[in-house]
One Martini backbone bead per residue (centre of mass of N, CA, C, O) as a GRO file, in nm:
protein
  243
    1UNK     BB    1   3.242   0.395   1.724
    2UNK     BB    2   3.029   0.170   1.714
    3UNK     BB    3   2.999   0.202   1.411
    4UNK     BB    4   3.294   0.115   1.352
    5UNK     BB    5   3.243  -0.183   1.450
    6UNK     BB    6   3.039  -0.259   1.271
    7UNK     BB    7   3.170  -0.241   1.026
    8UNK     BB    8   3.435  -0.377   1.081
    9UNK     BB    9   3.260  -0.672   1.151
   10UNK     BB   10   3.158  -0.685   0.869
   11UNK     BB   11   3.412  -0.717   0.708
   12UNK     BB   12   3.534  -0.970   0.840
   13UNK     BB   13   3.316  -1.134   0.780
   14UNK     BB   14   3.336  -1.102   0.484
   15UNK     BB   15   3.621  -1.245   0.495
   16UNK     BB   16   3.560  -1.492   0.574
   17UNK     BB   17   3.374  -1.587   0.352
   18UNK     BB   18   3.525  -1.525   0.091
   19UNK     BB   19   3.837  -1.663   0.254
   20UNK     BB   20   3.848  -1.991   0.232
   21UNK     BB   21   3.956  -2.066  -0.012
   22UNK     BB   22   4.285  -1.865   0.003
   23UNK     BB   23   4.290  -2.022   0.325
   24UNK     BB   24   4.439  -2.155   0.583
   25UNK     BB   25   4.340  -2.293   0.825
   26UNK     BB   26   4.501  -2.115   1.043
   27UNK     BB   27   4.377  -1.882   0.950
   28UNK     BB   28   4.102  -1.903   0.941
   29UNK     BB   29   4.121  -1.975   1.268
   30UNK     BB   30   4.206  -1.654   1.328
   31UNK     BB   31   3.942  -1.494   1.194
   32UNK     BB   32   3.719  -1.678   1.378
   33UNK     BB   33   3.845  -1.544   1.649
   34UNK     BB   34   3.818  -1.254   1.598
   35UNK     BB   35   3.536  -1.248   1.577
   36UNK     BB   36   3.454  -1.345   1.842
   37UNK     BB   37   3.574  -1.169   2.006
   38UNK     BB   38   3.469  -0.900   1.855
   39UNK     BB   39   3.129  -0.999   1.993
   40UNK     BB   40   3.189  -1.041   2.277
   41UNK     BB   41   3.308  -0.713   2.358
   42UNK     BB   42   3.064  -0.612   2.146
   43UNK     BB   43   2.772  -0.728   2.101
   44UNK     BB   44   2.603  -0.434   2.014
   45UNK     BB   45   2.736  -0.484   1.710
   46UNK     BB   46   2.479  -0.667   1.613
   47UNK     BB   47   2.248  -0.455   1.632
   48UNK     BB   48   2.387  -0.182   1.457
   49UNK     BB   49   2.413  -0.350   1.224
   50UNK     BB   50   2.109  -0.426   1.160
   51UNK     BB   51   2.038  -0.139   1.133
   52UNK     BB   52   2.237  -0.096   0.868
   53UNK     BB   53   2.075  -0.322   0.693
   54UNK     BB   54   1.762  -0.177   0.724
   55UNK     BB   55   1.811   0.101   0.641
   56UNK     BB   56   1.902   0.020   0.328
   57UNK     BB   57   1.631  -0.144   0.248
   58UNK     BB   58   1.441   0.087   0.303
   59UNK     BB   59   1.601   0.246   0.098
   60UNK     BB   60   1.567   0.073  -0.163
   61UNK     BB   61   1.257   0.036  -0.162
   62UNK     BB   62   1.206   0.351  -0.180
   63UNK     BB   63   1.293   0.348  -0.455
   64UNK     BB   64   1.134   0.105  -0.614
   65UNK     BB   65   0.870   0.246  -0.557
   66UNK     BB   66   0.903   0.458  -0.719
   67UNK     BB   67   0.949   0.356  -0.982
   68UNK     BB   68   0.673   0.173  -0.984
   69UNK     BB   69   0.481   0.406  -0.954
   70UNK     BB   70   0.551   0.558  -1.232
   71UNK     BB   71   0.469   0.360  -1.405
   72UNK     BB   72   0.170   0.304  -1.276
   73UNK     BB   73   0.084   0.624  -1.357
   74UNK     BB   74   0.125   0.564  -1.660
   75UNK     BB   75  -0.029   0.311  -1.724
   76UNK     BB   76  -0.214   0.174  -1.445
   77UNK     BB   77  -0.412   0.305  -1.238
   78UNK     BB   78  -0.615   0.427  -1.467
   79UNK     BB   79  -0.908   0.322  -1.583
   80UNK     BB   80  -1.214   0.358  -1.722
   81UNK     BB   81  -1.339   0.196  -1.410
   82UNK     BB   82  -1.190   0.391  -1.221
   83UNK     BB   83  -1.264   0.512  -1.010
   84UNK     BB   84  -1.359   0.926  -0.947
   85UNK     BB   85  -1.295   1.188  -0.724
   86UNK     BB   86  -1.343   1.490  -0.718
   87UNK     BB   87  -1.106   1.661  -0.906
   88UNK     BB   88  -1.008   1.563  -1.216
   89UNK     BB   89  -0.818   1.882  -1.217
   90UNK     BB   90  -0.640   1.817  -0.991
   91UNK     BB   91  -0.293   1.844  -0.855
   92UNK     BB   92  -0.363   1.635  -0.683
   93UNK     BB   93  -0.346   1.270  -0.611
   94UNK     BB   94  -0.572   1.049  -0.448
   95UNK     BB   95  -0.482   0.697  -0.301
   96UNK     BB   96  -0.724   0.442  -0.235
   97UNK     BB   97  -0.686   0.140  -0.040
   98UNK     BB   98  -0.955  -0.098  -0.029
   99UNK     BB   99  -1.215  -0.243   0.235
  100UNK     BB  100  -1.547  -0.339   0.314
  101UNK     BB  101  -1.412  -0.546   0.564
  102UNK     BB  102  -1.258  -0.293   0.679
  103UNK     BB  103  -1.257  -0.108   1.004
  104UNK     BB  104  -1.033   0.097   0.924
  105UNK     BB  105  -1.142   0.227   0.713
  106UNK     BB  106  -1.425   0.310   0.849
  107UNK     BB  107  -1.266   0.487   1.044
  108UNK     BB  108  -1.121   0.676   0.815
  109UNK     BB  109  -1.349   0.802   0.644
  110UNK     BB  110  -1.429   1.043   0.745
  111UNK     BB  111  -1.128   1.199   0.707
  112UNK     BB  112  -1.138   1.160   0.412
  113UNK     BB  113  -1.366   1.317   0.347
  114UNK     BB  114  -1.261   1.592   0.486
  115UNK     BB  115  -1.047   1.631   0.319
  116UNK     BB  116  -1.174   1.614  -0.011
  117UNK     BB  117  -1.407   1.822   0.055
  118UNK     BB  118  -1.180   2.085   0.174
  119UNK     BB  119  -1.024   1.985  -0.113
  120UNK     BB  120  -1.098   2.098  -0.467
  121UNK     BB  121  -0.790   1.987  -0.583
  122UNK     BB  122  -0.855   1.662  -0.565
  123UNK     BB  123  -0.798   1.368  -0.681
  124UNK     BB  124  -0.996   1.090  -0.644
  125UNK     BB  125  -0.919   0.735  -0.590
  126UNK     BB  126  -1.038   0.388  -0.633
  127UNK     BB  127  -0.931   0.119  -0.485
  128UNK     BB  128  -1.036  -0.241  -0.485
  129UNK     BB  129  -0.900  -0.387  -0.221
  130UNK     BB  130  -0.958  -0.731  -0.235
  131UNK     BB  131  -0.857  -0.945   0.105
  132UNK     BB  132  -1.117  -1.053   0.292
  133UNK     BB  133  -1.231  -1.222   0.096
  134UNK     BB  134  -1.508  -1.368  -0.041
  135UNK     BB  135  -1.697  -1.060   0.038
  136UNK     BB  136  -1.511  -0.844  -0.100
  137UNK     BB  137  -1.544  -0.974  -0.400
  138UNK     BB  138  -1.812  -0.864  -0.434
  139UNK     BB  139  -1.834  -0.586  -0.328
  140UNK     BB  140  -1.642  -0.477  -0.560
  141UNK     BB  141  -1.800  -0.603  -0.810
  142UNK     BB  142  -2.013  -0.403  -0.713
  143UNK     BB  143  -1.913  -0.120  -0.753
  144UNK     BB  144  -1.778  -0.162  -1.052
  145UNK     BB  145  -2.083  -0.171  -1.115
  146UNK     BB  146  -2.191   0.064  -1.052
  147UNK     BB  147  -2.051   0.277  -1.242
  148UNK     BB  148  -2.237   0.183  -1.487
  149UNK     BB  149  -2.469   0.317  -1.296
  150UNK     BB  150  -2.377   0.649  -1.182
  151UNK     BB  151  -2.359   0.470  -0.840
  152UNK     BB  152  -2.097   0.476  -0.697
  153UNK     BB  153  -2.077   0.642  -0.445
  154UNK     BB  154  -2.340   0.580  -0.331
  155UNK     BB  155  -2.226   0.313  -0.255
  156UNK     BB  156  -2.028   0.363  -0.089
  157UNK     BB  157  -2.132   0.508   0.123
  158UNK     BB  158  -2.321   0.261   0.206
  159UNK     BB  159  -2.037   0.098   0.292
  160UNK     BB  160  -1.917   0.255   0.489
  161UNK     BB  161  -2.183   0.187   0.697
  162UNK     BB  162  -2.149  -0.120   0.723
  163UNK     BB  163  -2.200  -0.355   0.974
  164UNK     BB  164  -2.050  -0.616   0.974
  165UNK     BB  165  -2.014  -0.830   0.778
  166UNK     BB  166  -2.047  -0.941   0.513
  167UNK     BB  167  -2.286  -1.056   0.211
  168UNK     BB  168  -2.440  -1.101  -0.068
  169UNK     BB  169  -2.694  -0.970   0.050
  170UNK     BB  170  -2.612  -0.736   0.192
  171UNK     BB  171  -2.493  -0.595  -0.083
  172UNK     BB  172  -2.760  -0.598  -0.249
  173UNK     BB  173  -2.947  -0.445  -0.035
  174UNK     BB  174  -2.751  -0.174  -0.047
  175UNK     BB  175  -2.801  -0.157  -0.362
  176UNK     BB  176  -3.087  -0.111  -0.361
  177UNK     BB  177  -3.083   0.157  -0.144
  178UNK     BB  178  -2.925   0.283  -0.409
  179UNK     BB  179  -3.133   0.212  -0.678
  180UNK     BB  180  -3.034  -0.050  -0.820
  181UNK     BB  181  -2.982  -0.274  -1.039
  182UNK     BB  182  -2.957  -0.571  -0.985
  183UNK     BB  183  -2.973  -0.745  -1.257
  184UNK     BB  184  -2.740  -0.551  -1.391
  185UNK     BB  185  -2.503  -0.614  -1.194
  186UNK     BB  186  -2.473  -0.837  -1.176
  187UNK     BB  187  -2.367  -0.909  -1.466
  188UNK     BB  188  -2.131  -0.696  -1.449
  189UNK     BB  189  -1.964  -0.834  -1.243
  190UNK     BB  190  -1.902  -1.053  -1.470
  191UNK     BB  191  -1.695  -0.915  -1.592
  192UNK     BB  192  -1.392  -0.816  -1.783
  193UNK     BB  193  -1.351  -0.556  -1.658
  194UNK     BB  194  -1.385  -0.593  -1.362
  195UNK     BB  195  -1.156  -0.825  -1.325
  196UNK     BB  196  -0.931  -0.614  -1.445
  197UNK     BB  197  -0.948  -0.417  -1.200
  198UNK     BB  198  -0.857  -0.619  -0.942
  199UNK     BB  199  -0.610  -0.736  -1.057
  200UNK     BB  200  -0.465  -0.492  -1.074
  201UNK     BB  201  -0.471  -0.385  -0.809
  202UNK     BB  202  -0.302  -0.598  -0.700
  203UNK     BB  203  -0.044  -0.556  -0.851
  204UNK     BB  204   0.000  -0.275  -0.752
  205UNK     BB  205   0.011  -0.333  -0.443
  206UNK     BB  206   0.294  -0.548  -0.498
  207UNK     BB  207   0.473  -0.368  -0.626
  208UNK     BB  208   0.437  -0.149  -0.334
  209UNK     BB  209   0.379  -0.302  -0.071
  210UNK     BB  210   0.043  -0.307  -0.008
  211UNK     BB  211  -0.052  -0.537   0.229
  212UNK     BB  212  -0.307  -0.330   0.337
  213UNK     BB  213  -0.566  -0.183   0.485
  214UNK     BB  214  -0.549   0.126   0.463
  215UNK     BB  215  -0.432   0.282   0.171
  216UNK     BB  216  -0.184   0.568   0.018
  217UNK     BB  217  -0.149   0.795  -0.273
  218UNK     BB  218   0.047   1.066  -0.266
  219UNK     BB  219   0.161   1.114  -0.522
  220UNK     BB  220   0.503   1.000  -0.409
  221UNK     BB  221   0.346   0.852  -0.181
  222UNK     BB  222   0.317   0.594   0.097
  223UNK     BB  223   0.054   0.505   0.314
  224UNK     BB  224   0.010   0.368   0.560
  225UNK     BB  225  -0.248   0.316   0.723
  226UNK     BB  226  -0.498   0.484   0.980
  227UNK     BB  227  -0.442   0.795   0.924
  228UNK     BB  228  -0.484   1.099   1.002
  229UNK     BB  229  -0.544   1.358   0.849
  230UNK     BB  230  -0.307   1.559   0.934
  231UNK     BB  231  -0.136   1.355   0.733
  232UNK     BB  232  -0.254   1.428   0.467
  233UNK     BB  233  -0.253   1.697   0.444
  234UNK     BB  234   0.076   1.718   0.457
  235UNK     BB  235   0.098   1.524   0.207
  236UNK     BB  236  -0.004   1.729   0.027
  237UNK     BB  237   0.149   1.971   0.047
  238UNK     BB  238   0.423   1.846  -0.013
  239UNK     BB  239   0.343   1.814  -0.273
  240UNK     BB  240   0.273   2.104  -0.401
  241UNK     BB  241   0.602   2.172  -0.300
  242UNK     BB  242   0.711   1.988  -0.562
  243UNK     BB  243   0.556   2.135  -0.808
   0.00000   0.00000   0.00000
């Protein structure tokens, strides 16, 4: 009854709206007096309303990411210099948006690794969503400038353990620790690959609404934030039984 109380609400109100042009004052204010009186006896339907225009658009959003998605997934998600990890010819694709001075990632980081690991059959993609400042910016493009010389994980697994903001000494004497030429990183890193790599990673999480690390695309899901391991195997699963 409610539900109907409030749709109904919703088409007057679209019609004093809409009917304002075509109605003379008397009408007008005839039709004001209705749309008032049945709030003041009813306020709790618009709250119902909006609950059932939040649905709609929450409803619209989840098709039009999924829309962007597959675009996203023909034709720009992998380009030649994004990192990639697990098995290349894995069955689900299962993609982190991460920052390297995200606390969340960074909690995350060892559940994403115990899927990863325990799970053969999945190829890892690793997009470097710097948004936490240019120290985040830096350190993406020192990861991705890591991939040029096959010591791109090497790298991450030790920037996922570095405790405490980041700096530019920082990440490079971390470069450093898993055997990194500095010199040719340094180069590396201002590379028009390395730049067209981050730039694009932000249109893709934009494109898709992930507005925060770390963010995961399993298959056709979108998850945001730092959900337990049990949410991604259930999500890798739930991909399989749509294969």
């Amino acid at each position: 009854m409610r539900f109907f109380i409030a749709l109904l609400s919703l088409c007057v109100l679209s019609f004093s709206i809409h009917a304002e042009e075509t109605l003379n004052d008397t009408q007008q204010d005839e039709v004001r007096k209705l749309v008032r009186e049945t709030l003041l006896k009813n306020p709790e339907i618009i709250m119902e309303a909006m609950q059932v225009l939040q649905a709609k658009q929450q409803e619209q959003q989840a098709k039009m990411q999924k829309i962007a998605l597959a675009d996203i997934r023909k034709n720009k998600l992998i380009t030649a210099i994004t990192p990639t990890g697990g098995n290349p010819k894995g069955d689900v694709t299962f993609v982190e948006f991460f920052d390297y001075q995200c606390g969340y990632c960074k909690r995350a980081f060892p559940g994403v690794m115990e899927v990863i690991n325990s799970d053969k059959n999945i190829r890892y993609v690793f997009k470097e969503f710097a948004i936490l400042g240019p120290a985040s910016e830096i350190a993406a493009r020192a990861a991705l400038a890591a991939k040029k010389q096959g010591k791109y994980m090497d790298f991450h697994m030790a920037m996922m353990k570095v405790n405490g903001r980041l700096s530019e000494d920082k990440i490079l004497k971390t470069a450093e620790s898993v055997g990194l030429d500095i010199k040719k990183l340094q180069e590396d890193m201002k590379s028009d690959e390395v730049t067209e790599e981050i730039v694009s990673t932000r249109e893709i999480a934009q494109r898709l609404d992930i507005t925060g690390t770390p963010g995961f695309i399993i298959g056709d899901q979108i998850i945001p934030g730092a959900v337990p391991p049990e949410t991604l195997v259930q999500a890798i699963k739930q991909q399989r039984e749509k294969s």
